[in-house]
N, CA, C and O atoms as a Maestro MAE file, in Angstrom:
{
 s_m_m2io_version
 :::
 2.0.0
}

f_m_ct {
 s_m_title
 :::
 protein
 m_atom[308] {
  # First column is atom index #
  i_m_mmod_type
  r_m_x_coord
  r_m_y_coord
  r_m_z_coord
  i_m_residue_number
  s_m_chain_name
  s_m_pdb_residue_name
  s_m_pdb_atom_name
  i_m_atomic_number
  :::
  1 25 100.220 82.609 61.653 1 A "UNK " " N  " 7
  2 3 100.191 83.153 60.316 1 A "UNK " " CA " 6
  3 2 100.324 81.988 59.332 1 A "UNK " " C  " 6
  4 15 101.341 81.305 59.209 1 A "UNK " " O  " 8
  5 25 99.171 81.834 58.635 2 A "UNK " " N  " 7
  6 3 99.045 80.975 57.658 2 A "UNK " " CA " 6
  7 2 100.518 81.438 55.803 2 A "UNK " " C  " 6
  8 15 100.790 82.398 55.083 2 A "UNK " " O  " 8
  9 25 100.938 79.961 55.972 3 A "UNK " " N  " 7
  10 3 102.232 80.315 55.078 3 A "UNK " " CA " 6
  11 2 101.429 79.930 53.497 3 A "UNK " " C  " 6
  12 15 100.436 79.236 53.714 3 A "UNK " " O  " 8
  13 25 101.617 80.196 52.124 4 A "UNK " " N  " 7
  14 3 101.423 79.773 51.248 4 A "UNK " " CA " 6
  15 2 102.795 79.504 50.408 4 A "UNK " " C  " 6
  16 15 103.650 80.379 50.538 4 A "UNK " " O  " 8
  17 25 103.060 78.576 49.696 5 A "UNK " " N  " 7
  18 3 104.363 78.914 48.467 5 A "UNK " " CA " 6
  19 2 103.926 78.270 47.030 5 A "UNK " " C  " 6
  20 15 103.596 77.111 46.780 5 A "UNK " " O  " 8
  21 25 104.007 79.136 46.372 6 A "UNK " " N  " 7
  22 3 103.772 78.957 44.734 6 A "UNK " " CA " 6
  23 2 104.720 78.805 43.507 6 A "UNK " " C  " 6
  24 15 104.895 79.825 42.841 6 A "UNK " " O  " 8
  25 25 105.346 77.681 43.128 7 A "UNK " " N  " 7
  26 3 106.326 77.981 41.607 7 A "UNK " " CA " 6
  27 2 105.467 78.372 40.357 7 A "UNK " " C  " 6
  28 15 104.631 77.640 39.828 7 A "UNK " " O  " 8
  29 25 105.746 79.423 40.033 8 A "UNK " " N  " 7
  30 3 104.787 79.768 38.598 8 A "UNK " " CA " 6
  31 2 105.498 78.931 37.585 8 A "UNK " " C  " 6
  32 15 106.678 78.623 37.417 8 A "UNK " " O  " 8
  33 25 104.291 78.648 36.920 9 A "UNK " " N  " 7
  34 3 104.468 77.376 35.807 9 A "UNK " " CA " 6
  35 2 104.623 78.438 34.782 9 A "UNK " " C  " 6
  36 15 104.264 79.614 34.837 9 A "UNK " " O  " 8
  37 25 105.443 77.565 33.508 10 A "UNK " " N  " 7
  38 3 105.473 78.570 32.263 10 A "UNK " " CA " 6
  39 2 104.690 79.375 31.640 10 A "UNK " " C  " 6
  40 15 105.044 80.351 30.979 10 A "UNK " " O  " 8
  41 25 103.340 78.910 31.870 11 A "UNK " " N  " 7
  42 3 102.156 79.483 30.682 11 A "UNK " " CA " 6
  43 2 101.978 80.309 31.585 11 A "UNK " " C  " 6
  44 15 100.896 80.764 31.213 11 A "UNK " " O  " 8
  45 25 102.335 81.094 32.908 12 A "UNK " " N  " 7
  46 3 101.814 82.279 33.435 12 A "UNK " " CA " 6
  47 2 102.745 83.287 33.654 12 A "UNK " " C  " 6
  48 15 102.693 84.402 34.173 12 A "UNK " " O  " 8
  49 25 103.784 82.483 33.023 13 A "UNK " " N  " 7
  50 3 104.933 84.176 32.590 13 A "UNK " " CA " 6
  51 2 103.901 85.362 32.239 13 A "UNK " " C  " 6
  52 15 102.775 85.321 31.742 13 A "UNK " " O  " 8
  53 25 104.697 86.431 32.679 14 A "UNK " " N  " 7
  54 3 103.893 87.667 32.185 14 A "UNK " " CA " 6
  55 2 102.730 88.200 32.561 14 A "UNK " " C  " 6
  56 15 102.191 89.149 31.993 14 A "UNK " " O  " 8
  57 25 102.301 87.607 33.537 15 A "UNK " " N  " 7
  58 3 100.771 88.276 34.219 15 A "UNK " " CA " 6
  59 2 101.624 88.676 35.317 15 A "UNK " " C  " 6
  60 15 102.750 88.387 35.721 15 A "UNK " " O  " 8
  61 25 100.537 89.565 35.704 16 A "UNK " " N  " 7
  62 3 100.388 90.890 36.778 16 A "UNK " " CA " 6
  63 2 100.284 90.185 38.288 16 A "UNK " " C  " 6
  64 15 99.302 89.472 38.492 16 A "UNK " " O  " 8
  65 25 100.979 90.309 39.040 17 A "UNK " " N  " 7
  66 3 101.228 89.336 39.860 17 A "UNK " " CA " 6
  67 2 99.864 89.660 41.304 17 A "UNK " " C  " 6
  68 15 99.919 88.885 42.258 17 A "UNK " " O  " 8
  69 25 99.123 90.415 41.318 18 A "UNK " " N  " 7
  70 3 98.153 90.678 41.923 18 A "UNK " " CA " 6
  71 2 96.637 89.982 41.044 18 A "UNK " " C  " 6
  72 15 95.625 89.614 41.641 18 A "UNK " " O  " 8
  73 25 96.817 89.941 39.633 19 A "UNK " " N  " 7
  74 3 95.867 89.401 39.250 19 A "UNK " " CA " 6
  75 2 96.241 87.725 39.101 19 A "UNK " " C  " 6
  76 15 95.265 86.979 39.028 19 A "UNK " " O  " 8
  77 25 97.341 87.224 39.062 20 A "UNK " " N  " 7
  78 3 97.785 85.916 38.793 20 A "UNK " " CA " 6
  79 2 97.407 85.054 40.275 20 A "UNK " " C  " 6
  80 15 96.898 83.941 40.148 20 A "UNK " " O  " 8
  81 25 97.748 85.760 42.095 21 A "UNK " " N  " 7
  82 3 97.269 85.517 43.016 21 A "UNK " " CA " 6
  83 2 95.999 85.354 43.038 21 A "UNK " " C  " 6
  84 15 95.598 84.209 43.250 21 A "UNK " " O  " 8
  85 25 95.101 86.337 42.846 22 A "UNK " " N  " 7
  86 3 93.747 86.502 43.031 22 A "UNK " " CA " 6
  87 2 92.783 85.538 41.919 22 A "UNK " " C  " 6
  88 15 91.558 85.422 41.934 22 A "UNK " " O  " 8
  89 25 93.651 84.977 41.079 23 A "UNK " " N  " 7
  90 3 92.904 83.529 40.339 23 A "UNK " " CA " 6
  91 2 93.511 82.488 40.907 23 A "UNK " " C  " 6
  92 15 93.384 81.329 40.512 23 A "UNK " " O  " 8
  93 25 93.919 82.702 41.470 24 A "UNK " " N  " 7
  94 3 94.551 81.304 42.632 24 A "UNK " " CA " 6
  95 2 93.784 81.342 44.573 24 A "UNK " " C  " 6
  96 15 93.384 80.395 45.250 24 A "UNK " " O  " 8
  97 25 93.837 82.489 44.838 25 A "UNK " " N  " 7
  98 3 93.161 82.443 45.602 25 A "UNK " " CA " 6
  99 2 91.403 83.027 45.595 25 A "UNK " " C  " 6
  100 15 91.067 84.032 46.222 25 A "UNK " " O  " 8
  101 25 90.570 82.309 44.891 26 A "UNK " " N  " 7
  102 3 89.470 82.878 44.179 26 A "UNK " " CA " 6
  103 2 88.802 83.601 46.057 26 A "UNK " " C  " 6
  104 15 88.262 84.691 46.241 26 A "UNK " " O  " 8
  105 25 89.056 82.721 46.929 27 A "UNK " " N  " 7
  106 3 88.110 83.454 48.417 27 A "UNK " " CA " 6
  107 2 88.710 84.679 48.675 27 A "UNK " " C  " 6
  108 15 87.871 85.404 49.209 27 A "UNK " " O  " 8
  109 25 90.153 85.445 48.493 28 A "UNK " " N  " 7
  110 3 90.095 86.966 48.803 28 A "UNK " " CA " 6
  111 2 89.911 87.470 47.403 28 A "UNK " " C  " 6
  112 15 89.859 86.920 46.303 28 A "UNK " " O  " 8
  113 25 89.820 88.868 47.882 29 A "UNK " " N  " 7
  114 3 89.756 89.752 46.676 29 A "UNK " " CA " 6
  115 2 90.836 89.797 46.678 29 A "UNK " " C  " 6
  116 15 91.690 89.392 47.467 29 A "UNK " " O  " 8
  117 25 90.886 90.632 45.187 30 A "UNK " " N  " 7
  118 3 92.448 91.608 44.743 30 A "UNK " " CA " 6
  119 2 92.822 92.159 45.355 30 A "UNK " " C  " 6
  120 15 94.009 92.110 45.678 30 A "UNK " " O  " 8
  121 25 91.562 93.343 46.033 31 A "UNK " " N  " 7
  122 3 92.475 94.239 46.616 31 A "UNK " " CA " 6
  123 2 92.975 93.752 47.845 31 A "UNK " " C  " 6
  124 15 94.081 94.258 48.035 31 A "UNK " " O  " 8
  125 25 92.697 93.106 48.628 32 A "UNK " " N  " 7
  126 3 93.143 92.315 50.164 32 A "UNK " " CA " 6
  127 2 94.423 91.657 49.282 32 A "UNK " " C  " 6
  128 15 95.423 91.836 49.978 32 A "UNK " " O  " 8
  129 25 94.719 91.115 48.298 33 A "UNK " " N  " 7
  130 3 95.778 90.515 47.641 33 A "UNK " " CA " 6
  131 2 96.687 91.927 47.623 33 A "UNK " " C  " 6
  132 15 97.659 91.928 48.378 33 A "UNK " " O  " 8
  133 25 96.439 93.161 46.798 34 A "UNK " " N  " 7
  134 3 97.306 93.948 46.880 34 A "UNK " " CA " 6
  135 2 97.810 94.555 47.909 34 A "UNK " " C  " 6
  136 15 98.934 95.056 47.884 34 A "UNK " " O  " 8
  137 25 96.898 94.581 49.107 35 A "UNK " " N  " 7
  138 3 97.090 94.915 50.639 35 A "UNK " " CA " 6
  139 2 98.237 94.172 50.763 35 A "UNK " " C  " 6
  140 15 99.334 94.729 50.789 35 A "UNK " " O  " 8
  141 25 98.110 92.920 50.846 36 A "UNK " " N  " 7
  142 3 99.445 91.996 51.059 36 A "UNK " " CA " 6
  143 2 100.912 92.313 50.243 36 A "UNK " " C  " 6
  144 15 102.098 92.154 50.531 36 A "UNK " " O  " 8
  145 25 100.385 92.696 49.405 37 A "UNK " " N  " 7
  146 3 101.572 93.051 48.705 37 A "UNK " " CA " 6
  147 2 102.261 94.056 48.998 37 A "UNK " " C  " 6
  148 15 103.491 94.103 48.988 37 A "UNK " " O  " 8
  149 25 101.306 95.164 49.355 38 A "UNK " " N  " 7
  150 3 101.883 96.357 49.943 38 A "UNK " " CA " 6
  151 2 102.842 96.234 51.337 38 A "UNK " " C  " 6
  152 15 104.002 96.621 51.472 38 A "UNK " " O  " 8
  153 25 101.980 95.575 52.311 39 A "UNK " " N  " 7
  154 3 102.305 95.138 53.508 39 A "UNK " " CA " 6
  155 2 103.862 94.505 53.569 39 A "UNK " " C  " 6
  156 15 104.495 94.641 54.616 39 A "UNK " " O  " 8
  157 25 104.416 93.864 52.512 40 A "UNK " " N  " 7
  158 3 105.395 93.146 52.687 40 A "UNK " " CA " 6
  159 2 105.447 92.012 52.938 40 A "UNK " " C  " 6
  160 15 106.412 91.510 53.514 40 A "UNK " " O  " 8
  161 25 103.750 90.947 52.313 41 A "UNK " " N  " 7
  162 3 103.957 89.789 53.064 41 A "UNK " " CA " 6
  163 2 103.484 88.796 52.161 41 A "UNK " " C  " 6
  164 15 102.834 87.769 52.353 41 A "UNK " " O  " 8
  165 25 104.167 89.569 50.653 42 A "UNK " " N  " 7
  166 3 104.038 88.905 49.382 42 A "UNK " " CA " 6
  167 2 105.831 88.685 49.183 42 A "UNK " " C  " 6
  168 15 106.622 89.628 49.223 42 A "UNK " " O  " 8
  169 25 106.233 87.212 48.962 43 A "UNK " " N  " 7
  170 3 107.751 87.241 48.618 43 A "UNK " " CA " 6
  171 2 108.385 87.025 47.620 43 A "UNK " " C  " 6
  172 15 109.138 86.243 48.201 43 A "UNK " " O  " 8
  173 25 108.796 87.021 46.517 44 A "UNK " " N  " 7
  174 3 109.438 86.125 45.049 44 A "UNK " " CA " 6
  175 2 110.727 86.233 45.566 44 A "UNK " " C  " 6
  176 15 111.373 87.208 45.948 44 A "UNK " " O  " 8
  177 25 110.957 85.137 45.511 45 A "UNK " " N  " 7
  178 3 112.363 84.044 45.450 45 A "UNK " " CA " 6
  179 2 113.215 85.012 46.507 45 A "UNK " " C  " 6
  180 15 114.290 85.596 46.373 45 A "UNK " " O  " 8
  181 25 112.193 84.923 47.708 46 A "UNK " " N  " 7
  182 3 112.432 85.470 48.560 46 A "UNK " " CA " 6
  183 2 112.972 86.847 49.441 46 A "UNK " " C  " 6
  184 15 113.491 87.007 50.546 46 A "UNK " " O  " 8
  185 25 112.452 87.948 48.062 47 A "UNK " " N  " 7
  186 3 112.590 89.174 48.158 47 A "UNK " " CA " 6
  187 2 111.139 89.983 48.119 47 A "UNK " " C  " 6
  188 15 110.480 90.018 47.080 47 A "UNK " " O  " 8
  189 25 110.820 90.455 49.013 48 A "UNK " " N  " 7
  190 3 109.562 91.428 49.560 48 A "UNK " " CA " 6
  191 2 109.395 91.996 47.615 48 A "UNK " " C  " 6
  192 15 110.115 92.613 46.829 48 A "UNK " " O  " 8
  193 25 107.777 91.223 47.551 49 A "UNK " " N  " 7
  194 3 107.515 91.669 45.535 49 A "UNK " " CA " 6
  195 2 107.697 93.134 45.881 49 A "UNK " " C  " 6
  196 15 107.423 93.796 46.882 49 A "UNK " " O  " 8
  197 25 108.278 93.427 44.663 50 A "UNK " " N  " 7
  198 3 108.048 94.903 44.501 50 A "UNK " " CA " 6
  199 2 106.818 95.645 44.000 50 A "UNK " " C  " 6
  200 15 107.134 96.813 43.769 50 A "UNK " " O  " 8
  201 25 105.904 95.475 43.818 51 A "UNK " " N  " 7
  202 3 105.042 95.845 43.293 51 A "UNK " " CA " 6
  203 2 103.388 94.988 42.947 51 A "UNK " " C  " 6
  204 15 103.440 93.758 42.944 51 A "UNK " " O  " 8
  205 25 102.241 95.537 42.720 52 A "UNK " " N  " 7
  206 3 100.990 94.943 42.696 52 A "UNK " " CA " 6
  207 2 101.416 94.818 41.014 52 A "UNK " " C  " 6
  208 15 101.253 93.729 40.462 52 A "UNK " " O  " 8
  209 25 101.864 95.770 40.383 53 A "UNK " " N  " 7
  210 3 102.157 95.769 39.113 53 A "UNK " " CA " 6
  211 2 103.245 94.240 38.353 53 A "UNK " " C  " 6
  212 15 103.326 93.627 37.288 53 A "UNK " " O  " 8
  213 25 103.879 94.232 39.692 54 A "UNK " " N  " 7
  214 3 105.134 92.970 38.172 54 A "UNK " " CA " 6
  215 2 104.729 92.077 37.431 54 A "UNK " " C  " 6
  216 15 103.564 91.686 37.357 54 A "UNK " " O  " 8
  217 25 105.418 91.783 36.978 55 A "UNK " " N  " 7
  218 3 105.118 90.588 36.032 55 A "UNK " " CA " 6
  219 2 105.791 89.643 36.422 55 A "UNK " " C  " 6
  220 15 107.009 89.790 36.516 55 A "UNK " " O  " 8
  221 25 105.175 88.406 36.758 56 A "UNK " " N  " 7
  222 3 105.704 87.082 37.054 56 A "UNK " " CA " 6
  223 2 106.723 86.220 36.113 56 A "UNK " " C  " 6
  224 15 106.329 86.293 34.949 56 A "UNK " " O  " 8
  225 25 107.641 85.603 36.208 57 A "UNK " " N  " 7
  226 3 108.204 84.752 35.613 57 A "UNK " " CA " 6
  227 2 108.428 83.309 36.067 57 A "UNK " " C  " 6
  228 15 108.535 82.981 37.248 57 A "UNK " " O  " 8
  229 25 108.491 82.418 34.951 58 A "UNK " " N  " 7
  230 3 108.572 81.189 35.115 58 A "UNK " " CA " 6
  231 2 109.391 80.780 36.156 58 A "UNK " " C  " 6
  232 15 110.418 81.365 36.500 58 A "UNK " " O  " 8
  233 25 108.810 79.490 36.797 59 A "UNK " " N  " 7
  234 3 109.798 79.265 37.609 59 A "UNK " " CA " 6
  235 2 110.107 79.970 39.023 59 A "UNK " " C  " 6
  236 15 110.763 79.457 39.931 59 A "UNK " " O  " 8
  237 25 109.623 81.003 39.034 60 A "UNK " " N  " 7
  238 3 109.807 81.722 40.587 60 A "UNK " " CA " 6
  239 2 108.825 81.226 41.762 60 A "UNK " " C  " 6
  240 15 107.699 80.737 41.665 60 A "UNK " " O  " 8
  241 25 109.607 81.507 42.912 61 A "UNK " " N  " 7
  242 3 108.825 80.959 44.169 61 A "UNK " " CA " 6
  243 2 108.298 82.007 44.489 61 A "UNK " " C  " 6
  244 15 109.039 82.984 44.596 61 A "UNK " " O  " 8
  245 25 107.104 82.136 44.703 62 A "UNK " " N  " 7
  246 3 106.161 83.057 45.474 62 A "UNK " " CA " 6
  247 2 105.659 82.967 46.875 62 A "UNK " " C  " 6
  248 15 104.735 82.178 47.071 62 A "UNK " " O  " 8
  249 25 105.993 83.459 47.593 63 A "UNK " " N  " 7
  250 3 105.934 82.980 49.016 63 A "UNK " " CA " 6
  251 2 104.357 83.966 49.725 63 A "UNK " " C  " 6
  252 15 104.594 85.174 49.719 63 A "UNK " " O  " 8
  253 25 103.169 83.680 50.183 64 A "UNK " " N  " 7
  254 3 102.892 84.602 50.993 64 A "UNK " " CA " 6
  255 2 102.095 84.359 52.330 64 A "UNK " " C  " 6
  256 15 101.458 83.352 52.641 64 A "UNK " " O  " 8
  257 25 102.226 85.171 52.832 65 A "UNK " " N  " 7
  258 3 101.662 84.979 54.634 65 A "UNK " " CA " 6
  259 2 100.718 85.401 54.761 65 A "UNK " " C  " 6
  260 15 100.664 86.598 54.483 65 A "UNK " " O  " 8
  261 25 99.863 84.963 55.075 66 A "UNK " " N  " 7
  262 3 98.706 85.572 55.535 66 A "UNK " " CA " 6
  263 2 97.982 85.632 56.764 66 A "UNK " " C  " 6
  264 15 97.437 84.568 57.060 66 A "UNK " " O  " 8
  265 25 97.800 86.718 57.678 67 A "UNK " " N  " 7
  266 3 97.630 86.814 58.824 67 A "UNK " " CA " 6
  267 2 96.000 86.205 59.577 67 A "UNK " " C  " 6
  268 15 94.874 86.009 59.121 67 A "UNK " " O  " 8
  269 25 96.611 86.071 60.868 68 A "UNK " " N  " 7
  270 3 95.352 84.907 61.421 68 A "UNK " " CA " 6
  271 2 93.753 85.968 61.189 68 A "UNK " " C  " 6
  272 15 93.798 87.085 61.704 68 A "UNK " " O  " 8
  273 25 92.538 85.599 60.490 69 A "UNK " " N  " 7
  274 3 91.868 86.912 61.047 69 A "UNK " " CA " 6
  275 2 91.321 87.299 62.310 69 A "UNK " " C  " 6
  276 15 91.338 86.771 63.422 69 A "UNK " " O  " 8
  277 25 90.809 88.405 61.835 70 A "UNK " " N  " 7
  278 3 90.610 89.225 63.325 70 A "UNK " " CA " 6
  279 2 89.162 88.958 63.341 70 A "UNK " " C  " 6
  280 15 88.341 88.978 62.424 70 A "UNK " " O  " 8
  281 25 88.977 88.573 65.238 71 A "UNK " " N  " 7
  282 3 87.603 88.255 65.480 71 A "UNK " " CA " 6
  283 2 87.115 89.828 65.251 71 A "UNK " " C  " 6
  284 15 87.806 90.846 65.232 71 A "UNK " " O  " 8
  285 25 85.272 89.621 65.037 72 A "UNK " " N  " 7
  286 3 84.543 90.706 65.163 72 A "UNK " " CA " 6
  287 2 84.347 90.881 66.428 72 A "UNK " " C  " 6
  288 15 84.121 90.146 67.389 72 A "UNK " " O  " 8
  289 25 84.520 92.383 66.191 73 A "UNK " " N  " 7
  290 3 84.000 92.783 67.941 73 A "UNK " " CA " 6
  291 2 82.172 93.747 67.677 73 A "UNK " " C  " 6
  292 15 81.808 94.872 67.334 73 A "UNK " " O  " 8
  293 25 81.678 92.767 67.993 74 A "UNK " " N  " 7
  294 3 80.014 93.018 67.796 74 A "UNK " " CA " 6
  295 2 79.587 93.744 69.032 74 A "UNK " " C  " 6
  296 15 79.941 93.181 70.068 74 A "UNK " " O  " 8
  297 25 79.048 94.633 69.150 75 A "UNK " " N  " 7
  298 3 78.205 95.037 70.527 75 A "UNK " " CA " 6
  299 2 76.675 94.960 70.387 75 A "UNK " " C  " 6
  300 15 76.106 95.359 69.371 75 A "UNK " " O  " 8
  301 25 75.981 94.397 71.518 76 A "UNK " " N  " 7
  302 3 74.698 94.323 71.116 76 A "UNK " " CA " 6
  303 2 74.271 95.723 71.055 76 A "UNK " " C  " 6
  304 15 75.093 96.621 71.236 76 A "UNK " " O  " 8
  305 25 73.073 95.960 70.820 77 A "UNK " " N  " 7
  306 3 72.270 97.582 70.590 77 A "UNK " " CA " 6
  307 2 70.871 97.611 71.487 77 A "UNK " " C  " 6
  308 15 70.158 98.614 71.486 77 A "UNK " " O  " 8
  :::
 }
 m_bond[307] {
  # First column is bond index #
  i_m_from
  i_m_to
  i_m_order
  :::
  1 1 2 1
  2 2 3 1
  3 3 4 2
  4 3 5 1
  5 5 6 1
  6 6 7 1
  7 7 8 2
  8 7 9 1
  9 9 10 1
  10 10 11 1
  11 11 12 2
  12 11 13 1
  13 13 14 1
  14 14 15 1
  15 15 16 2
  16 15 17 1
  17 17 18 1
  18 18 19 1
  19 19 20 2
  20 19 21 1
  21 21 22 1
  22 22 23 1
  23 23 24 2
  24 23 25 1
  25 25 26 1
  26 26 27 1
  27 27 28 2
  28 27 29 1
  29 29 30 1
  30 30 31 1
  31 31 32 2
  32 31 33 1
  33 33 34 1
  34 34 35 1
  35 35 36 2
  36 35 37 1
  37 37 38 1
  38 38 39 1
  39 39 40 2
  40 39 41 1
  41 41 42 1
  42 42 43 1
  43 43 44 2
  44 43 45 1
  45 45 46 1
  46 46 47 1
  47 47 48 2
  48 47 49 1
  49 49 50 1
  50 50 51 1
  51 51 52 2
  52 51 53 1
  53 53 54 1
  54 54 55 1
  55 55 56 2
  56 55 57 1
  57 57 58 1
  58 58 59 1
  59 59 60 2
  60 59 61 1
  61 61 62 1
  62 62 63 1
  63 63 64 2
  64 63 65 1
  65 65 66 1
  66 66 67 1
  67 67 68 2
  68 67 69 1
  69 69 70 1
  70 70 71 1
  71 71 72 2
  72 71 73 1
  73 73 74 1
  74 74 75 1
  75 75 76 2
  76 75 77 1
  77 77 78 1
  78 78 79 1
  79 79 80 2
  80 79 81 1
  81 81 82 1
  82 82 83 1
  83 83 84 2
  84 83 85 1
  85 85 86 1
  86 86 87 1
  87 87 88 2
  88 87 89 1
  89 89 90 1
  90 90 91 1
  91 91 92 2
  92 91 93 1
  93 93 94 1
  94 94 95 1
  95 95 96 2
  96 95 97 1
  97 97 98 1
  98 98 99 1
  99 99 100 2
  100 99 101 1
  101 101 102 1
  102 102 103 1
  103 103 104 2
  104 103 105 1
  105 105 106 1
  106 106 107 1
  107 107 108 2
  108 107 109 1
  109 109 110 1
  110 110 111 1
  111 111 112 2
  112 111 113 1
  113 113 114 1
  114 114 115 1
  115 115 116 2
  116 115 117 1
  117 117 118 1
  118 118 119 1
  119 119 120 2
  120 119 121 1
  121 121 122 1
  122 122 123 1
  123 123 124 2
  124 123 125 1
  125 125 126 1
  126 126 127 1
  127 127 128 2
  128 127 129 1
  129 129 130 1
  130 130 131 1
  131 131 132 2
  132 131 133 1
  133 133 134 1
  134 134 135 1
  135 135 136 2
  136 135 137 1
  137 137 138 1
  138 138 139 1
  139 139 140 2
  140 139 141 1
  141 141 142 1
  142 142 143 1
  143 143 144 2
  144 143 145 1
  145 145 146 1
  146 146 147 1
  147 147 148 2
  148 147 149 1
  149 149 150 1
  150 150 151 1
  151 151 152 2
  152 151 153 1
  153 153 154 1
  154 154 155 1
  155 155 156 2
  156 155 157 1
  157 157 158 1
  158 158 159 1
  159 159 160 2
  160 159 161 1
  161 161 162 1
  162 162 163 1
  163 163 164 2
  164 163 165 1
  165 165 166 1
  166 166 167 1
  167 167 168 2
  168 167 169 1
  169 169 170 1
  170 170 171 1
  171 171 172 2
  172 171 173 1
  173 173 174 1
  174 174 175 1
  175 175 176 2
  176 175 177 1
  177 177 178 1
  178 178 179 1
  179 179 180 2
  180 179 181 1
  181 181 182 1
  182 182 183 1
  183 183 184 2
  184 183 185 1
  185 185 186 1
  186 186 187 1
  187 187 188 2
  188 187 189 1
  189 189 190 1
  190 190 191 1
  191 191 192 2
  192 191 193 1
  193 193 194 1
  194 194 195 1
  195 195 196 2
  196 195 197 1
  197 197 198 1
  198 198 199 1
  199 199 200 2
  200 199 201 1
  201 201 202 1
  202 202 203 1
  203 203 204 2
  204 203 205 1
  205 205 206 1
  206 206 207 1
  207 207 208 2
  208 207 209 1
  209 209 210 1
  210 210 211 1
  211 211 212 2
  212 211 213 1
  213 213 214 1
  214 214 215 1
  215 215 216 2
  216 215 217 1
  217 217 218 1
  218 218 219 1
  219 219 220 2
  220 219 221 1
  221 221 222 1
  222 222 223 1
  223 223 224 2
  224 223 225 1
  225 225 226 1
  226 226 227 1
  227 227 228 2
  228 227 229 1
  229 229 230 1
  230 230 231 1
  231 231 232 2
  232 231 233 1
  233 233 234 1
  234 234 235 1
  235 235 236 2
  236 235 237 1
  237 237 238 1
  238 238 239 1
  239 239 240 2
  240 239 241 1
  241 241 242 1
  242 242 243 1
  243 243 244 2
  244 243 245 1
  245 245 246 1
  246 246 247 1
  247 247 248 2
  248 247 249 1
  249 249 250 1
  250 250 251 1
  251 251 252 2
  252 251 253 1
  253 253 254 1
  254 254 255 1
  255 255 256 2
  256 255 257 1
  257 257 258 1
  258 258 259 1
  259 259 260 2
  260 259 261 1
  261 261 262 1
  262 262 263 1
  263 263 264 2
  264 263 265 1
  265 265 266 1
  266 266 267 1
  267 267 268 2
  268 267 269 1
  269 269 270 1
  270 270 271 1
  271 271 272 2
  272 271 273 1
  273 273 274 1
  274 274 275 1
  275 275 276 2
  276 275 277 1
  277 277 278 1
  278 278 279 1
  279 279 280 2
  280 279 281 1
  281 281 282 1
  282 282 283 1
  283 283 284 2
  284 283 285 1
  285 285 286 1
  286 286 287 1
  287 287 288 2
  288 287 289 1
  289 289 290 1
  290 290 291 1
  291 291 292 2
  292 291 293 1
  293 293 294 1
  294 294 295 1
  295 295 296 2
  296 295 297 1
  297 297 298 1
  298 298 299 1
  299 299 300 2
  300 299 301 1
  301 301 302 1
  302 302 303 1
  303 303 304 2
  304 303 305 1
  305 305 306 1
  306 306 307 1
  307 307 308 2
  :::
 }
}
């Protein structure tokens, strides 16, 4: 499981912490960002985020995990 950790800088107080991820990680979407969040494997200052909704504050550690992906299972036809 791939680890990430983030200190939010001042000028991003106050954004929505599903949209503040998802301009940081431009390769997933939001919603795979809010999946994570839901999942429990989004952290601030090391408490499971509460929500796709919060609002970030300065200075906090954002912790998140992201799981190895899953091979495709293709069958020929």
């Amino acid at each position: 499981m791939e680890k990430k950790t983030i200190i939010v800088a001042p000028q991003d107080q106050g954004k929505r912490l599903d949209k503040f991820l998802s301009s940081l990680f431009t390769q997933i979407s939001r919603t795979r960002i809010q999946q994570l969040i839901k999942e429990k494997k989004v952290f601030i200052n090391q408490q499971p985020a509460p929500s796709v909704h919060y609002q970030i504050r300065a200075n906090e550690q954002i912790v998140i995990f992201f799981p190895p992906p899953q091979p495709l299972k293709l069958t020929p036809e």
